[in-house]
N, C-alpha and C positions, 0 to 999 in steps of 0.2 A: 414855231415854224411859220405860221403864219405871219407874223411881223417880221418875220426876215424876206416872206416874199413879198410885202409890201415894200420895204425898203429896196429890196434889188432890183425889182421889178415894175415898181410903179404900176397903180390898176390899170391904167389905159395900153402899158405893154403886156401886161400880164398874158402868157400864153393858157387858154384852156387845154385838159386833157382832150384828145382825140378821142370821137366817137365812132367804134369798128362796126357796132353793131346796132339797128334800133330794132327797138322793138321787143326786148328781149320777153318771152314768155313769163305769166306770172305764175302764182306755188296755187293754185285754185284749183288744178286736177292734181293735185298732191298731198297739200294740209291748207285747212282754214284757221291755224294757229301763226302760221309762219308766212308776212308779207314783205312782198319786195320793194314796190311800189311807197315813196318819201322818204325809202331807209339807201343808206351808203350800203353795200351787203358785197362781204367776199366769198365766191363759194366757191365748196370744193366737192369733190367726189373720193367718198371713203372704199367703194367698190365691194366685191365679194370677199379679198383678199386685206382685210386691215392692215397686216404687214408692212405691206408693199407698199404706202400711204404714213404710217404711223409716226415714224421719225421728220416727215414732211409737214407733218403735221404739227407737232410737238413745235417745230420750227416758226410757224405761223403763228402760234400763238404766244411765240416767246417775242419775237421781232415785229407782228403787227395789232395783234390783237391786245397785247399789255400798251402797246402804245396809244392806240385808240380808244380804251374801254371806256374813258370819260369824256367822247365824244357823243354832241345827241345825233339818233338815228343811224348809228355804227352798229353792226353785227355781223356776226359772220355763221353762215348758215351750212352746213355739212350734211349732203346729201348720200342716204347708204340705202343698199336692198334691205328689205323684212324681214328677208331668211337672216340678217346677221345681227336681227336684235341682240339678243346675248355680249356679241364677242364686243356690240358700240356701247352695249352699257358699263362693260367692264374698262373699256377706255376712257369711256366719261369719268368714270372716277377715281383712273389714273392720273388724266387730264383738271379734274376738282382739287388733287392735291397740290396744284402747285399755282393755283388761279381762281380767281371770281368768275363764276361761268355764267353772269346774269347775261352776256350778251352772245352766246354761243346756242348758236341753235338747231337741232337734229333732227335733219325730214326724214322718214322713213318710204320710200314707194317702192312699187313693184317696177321690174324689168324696163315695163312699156313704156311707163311715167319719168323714169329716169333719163332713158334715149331718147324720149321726146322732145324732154325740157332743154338736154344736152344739145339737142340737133337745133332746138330753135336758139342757139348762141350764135349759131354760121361759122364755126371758127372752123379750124385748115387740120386741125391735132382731131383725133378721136380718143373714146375712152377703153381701156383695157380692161375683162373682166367689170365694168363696170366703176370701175375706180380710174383716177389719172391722178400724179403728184404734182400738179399743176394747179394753181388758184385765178379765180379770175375779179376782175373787178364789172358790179353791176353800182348805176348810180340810180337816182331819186326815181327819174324818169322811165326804168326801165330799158335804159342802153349798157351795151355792154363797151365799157372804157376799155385804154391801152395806150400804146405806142401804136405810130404812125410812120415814124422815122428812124426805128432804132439802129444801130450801125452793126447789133450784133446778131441780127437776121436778117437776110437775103432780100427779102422783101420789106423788109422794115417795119411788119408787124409783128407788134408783140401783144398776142391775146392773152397769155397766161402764161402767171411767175414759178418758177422750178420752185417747188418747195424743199427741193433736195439742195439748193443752192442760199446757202446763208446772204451770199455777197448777193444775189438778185434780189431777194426779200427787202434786206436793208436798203441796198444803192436804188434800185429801181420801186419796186413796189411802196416802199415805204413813200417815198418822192414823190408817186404818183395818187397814193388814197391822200396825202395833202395837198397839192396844187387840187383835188378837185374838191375839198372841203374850202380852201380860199376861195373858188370861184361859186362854193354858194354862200360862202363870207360876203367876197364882193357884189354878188347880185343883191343879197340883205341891206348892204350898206348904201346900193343905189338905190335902191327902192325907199328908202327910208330920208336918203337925201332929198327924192324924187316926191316925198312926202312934204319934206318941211318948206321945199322952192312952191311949190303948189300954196300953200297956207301963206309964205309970206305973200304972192301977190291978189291972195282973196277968193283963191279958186275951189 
């Protein structure tokens, strides 16, 4: 994918993803295991109700998570309450049987810590029971990526992909965790040009 968007797009047109949100809260009132901060990270919310989430989920990791697993600094981070230790651990190794789970990773918080983290997204959707079937994309810096312009909302933002919709995962979301792994492609590849012009003239 990457070489196809260098060819169609040439770095100098290359569009970056849109950034919706900055600033996005780190996992430091939540876990000291689980950082968001230099990692691509997709996250979701598994809620009180697993249910209501689990087929959304299953989705995600068949369409974006199998695609990226051999990316560096890719995870996807799945946020649930305490009270449903049990019901995550038994999905976890529903979810083990059909995948390498090195890059999947399970915060457990309370209430408080969840609507927090959630609130400081800014986004326009709120969460149900603590769960939503919606995923979002967070990059290196801590912004919360998206659409800017999508035609298929009102507003033309798209903070977060239906996990209930196959054709969004694939067409959009997938499209979009690559154009923003190219432009930390491209940023490497100038920095590194920006290296060796330096050297040739003695600097």
């Amino acid at each position: 994918m990457i070489c196809f968007l260098i060819l169609s797009t040439g770095e100098n047109n290359f569009k970056k993803l849109p950034v919706l949100t900055e600033g996005v809260p780190e996992f430091n009132t939540i876990s000291n295991k689980v950082v968001l901060k230099n990692n691509v990270s997709v996250i979701c919310f598994l809620g009180n109700n697993l249910n209501d989430v689990k087929s959304g989920v299953f989705n995600l990791n068949e369409k974006i998570y199998k695609k990226f697993i051999d990316y560096n600094n890719f995870q996807i981070v799945a946020i649930y309450p305490k009270e449903n230790e049990s019901d995550v651990l038994a999905f976890k190794e529903d979810l083990g049987e059909y995948t390498d789970m090195k890059k999947w990773r399970f915060v457990a918080a309370d209430e408080k810590e969840i609507q927090n983290f959630f609130n400081g997204l800014s986004v326009k959707t709120s969460l149900e029971n603590l769960g939503l079937a919606r995923a979002f994309i967070i990059d290196k810096n801590l912004n919360l990526r998206g659409r800017s312009n999508d035609k298929d909302f009102p507003d033309g933002r798209l903070e977060a992909y239906n996990l209930n919709s196959v054709s969004e995962i694939k067409s959009k979301m997938k499209d979009d965790i690559n154009v923003l792994f190219y432009e930390y492609y491209a940023a490497f590849k100038k920095r590194n040009q920006n290296k060796a012009d330096r050297k040739e003239v003695g600097l």
